[in-house]
N, C-alpha and C positions, 0 to 999 in steps of 0.2 A: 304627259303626251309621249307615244313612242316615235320614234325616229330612227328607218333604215340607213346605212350609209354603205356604200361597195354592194357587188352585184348580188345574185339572187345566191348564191352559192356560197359566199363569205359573207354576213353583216352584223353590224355591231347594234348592238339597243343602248339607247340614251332615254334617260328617262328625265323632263323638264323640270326642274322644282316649282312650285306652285308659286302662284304671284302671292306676295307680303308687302303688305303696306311697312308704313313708314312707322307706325305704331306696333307690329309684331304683330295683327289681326290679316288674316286669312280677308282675301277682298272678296268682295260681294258679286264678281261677272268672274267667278271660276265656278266648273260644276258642282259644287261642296255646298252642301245644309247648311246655313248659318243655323247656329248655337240659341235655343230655346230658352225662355227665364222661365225656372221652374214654378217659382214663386209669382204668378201673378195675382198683382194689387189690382181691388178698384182703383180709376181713376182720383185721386184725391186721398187715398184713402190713407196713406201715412198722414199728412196731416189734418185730415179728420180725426183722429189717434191722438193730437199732439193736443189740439183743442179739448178732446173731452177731458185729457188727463189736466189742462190747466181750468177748465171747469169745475173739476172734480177737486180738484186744492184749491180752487176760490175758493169752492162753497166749505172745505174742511177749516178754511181759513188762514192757508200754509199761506199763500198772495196778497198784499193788499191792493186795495184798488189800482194803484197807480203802475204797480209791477204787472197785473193781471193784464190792464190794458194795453202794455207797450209791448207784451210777450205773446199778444192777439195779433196786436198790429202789424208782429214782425213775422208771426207764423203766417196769415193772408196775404202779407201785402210784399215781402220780400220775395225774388227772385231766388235767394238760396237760402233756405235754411236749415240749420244746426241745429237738430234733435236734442245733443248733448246739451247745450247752448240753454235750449227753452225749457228743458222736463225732467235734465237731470239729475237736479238737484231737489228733486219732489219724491217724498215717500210718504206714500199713501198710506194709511192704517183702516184695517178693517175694524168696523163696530163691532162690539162683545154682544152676542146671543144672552139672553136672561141665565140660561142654564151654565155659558161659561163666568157669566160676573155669580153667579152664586159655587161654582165652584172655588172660583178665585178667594171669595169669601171662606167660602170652607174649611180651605187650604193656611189661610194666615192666622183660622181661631186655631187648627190645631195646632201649628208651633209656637203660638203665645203659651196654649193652655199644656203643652209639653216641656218639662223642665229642662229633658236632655235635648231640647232641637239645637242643632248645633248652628253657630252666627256666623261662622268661617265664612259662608259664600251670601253675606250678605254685607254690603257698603256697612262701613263705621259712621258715615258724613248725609247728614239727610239736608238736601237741598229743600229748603222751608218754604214754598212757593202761597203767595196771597191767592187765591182764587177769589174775593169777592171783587176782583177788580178796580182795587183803588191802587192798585201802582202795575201801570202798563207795559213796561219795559225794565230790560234788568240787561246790565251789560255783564261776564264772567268773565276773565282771564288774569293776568299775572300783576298787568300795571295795577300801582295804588287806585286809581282814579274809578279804578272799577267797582260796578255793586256788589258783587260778590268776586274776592280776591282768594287765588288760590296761589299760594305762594309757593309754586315749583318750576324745574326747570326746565319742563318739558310738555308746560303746558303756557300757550303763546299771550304775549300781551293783551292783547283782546281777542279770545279765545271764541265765544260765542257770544250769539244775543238772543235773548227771548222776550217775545213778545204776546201780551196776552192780547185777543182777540176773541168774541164771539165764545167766551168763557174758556176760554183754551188756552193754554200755554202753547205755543211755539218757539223752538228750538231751531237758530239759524249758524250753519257754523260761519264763521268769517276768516275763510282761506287758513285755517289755522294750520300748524305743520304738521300736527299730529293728530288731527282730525278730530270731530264728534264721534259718541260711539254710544249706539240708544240699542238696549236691549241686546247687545253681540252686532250691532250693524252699523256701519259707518254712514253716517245719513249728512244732506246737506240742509234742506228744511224739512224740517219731522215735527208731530205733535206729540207731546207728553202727557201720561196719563200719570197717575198718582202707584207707587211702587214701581215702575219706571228704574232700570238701571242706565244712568249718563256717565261716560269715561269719560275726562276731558284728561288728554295728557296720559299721564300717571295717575289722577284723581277720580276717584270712582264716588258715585256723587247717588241718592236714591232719592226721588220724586216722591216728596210729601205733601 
């Protein structure tokens, strides 16, 4: 707003600073635009997002019932919720195309059937996993107590847990310090396929 002061022939301009809330925002009864979301949602539509991704790990089987349901009930029925909280710990895996599983095949007859194929970037330690499902859960980390002990020091007393479901192996890491690490990706529940590489720590571990 301008503002004269002294007569027509002498005067001074004063220019008012804009009203500012208490918050640093520009108030809503000055002439000024308020500031546009570029990004507009549907109504709901983040967490319509949050739902289908933990539908989508029921059904891959990363959830079980009991986690599925209290992570429904928290994503509908609370007031605030934490994306991070519900979905972030979900990595999803895409299905192999017939043409990538026969590549993949391909691929492993010819460095069997090659004498010179070099072993360098392939795990020494093959994680032996049951698949006909007579043993459901497997604890990993450093304490004895564990099913499979890896005796280093930078890989956490109970390191991960896997659990077989719906013929799958699942891979859960449990807050370890140095995280799961499937395939180059630091995952929190992930599924395992068979050649599969798992870091745990310093221990690099391949899905048999």
């Amino acid at each position: 707003m301008l503002r004269c002061h002294g007569d027509a022939a002498a005067f001074a301009v004063s220019v008012t600073p804009p009203l500012i809330d208490h918050c640093g925002s520009r108030r809503m009864d000055t002439c000024c635009r308020a500031r546009e979301n570029r990004r507009v949602l549907y109504r709901g539509a983040s967490r319509r997002r949050i739902t289908r991704t933990l539908n989508a790990a029921y059904g891959a089987g990363l959830l079980s019932e009991d986690t599925f349901a209290a992570r429904i009930d928290h994503a509908l029925g609370s007031g605030l919720v934490d994306p991070v909280a519900l979905i972030g710990d979900l990595h999803l895996r895409r299905a192999n195309p017939p043409w990538d599983r026969l590549s993949i095949a391909l691929r492993a007859w010819l460095r069997l059937a090659s004498p010179d194929a070099s072993d360098d970037d392939r795990p020494s330690v093959l994680l032996a996993l049951d698949w006909t499902g007579a043993q459901s859960e497997l604890m990993i980390g450093r304490h004895h107590g564990c099913d499979v002990v890896l005796d280093e020091p930078s890989v956490s007393r109970h390191h991960a847990r896997l659990v077989f479901r719906d013929d799958t192996w699942i891979v859960q890491d449990l807050a370890s310090t140095n995280g799961t690490i499937v395939n180059g990706k630091r995952v929190g529940r992930c599924e395992l396929r068979p050649g599969d590489s798992v870091v745990l720590g310093g221990t690099c571990l391949k899905v048999d």
